[in-house]
C-alpha positions, 0 to 999 in steps of 0.5 A, a space after each residue: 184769842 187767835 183761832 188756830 187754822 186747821 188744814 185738810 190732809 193729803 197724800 203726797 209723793 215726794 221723790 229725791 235723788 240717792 238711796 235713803 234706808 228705812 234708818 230714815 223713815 222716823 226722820 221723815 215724818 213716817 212717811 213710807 219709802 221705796 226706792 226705784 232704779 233703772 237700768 244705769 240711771 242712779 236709784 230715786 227714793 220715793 215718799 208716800 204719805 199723808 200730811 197736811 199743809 204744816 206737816 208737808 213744809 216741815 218735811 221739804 225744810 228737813 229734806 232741805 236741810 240734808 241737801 237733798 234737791 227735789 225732783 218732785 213733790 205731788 198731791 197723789 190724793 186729795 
């Protein structure tokens, strides 16, 4: 029988172009959502949440499959 690995959580910050609504926030694995805008520049949505390694990929799949680019993912806690 094969041993399932079991992977240690983190959390995580992931930052994405554009401004989602909360209407996205079960979609998004329930990570929390905040959006920043400065000034001209167009607004950032920010991801915060815990997530281990199997969890994590499945989020950046999903926003892959919006299309939405990344403009960073960070291990804010480990």
């Amino acid at each position: 029988m094969a041993k399932e690995a079991s992977y240690p959580t983190a959390t995580y910050q992931i930052q994405v172009p554009g401004e989602l609504d909360e209407s996205w926030s079960d979609w998004l694995a329930g990570m929390t959502m905040a959006v920043e805008s400065e000034g001209e520049d167009p607004p950032v949505t920010i991801l915060t949440g815990k997530l281990d390694q199997a969890a994590l990929h499945g989020l950046l799949r999903r926003l892959y499959s919006l299309g939405l680019p990344l403009i960073s993912v960070n291990c804010i806690e480990g």
